[in-house]
N, C-alpha and C positions, 0 to 999 in steps of 0.2 A: 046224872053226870057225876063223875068222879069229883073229888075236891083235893088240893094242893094246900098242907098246912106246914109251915114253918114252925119250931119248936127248937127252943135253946136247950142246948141236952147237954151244954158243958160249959166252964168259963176258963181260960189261964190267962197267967200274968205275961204279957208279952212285951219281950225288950224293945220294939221297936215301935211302941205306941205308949204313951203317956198313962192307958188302962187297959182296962178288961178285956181282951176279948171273947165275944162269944162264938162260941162254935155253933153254926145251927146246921139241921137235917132238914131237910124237903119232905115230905111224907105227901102219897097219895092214900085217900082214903077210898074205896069204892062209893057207890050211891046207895048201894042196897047192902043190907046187915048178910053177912053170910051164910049159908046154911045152916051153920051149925052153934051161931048166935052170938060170934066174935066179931065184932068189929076191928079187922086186922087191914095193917095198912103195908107198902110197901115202901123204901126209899129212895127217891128219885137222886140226890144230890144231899152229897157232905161238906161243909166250907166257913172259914171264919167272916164274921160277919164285916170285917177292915179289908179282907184280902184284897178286894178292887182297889180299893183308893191305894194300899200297899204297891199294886204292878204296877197305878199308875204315874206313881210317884219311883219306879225303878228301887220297888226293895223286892228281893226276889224272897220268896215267903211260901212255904210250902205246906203251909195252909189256905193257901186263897183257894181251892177249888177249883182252878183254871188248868192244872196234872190230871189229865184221865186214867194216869199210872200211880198214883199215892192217893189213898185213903186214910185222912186225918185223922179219923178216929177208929 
């Protein structure tokens, strides 16, 4: 069975949080090593790791990953 690994692949300073935020990627991994002996993975989902609490708090933030038409990174 595949596996879903989350992975911080970026940080910025963002105005509208007191820190960091992280950008993180979804990665599926397969179950079985590939033929050709690469462990290559695919990406599910791009998004900052505040976005939620950002929409739900009415900042409109175009990093939260909730735009199926903008890719943050």
């Amino acid at each position: 069975m595949a596996s879903l690994v989350v992975e911080v692949i970026s940080r910025t300073l963002c105005g509208r949080i007191p820190e960091q935020a992280l950008l993180l990627e979804e990665r599926v991994y397969p179950a079985e090593i590939m033929p050709d002996g690469v462990l290559s993975f695919q990406v599910s989902a791009r998004k900052c790791a505040y976005g939620q609490e950002c929409q739900l708090a009415g900042i409109p933030c175009r990093w939260s990953g909730l735009n199926p038409n903008y890719d943050p990174l």
